[in-house]
C-alpha positions as CSV (number, residue, x, y, z in Angstrom):
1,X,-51.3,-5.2,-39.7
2,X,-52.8,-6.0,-36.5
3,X,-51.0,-5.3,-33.2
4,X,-48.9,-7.0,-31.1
5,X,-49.2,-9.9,-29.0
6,X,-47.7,-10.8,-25.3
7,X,-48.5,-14.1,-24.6
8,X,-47.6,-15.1,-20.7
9,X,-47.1,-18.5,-19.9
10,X,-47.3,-19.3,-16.4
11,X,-48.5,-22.0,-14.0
12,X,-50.4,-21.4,-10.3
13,X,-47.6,-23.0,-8.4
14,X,-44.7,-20.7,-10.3
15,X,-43.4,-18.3,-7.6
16,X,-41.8,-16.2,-10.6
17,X,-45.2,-16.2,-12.4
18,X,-46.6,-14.7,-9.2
19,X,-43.7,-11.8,-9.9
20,X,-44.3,-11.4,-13.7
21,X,-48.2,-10.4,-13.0
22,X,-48.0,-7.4,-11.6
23,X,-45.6,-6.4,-14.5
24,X,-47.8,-7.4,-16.8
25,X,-50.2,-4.8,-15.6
26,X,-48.2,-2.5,-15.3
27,X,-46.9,-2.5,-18.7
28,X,-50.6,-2.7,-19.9
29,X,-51.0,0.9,-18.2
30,X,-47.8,2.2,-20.1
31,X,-49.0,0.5,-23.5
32,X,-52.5,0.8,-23.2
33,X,-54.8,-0.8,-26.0
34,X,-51.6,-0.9,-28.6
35,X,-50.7,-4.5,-27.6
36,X,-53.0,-7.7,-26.3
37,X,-51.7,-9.4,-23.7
38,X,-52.9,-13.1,-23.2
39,X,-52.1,-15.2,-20.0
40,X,-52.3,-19.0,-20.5
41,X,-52.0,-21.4,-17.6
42,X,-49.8,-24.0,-19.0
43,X,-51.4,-26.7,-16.5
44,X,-54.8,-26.2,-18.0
45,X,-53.8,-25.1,-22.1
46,X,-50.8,-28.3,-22.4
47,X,-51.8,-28.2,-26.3
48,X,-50.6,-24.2,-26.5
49,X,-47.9,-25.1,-24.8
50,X,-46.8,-27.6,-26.6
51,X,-47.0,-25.9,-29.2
52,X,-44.3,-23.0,-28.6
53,X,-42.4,-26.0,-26.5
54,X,-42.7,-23.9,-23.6
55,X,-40.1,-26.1,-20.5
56,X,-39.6,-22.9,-18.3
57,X,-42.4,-20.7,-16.7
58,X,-42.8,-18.1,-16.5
59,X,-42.2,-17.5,-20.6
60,X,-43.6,-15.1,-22.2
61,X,-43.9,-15.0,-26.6
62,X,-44.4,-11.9,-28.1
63,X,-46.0,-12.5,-31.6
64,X,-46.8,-10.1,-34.3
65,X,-49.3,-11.4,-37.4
66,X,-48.7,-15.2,-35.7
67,X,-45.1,-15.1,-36.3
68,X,-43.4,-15.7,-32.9
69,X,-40.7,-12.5,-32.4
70,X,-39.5,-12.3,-29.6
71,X,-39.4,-15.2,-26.8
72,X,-38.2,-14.4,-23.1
73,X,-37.7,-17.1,-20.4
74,X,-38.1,-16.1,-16.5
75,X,-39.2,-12.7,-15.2
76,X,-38.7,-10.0,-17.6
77,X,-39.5,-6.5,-16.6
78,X,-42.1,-3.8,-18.0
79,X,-39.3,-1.5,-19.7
80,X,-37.4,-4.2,-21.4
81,X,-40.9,-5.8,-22.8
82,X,-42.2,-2.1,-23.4
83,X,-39.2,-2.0,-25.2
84,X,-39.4,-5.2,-27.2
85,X,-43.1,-4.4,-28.2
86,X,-42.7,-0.5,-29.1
87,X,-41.0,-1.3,-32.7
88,X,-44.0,-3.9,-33.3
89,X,-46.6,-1.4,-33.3
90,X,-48.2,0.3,-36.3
């Protein structure tokens, strides 16, 4: 089983992206090395975004063995997603 995945969608012009950063890292320093966290720039990765049909940024996907979980729309903060990403990890 391999761990799970936080994918953050966000673009440079977002003002909520700008928010969602620093709660990214800070739920990296609660989690540690027992989930990846990926940010993709939707301006420069349209194909990935196209994919998961991201409209809203920021949005972050939380996948475990490629199957999409849990999927979150605007700024979501580090105890909900520490929350979300707990059960997920074996």
């Amino acid at each position: 089983m391999s761990k799970p995945v936080l994918i953050d969608f966000y673009a440079d012009w977002c003002g909520p992206c700008k928010l969602q950063t620093p709660i990214l890292k800070q739920l990296k320093e609660m989690m540690g090395d027992s989930v990846e966290i990926k940010k993709l720039d939707v301006d420069q990765n349209m194909e990935a975004a196209t994919k998961y049909a991201i409209q809203v940024v920021p949005t972050l996907i939380i996948e475990k063995d490629g199957n999409v979980i849990h999927r979150l729309e605007g700024v979501t903060d580090a105890e909900r997603l520490k929350g979300l990403l707990t059960p997920l990890i074996t």
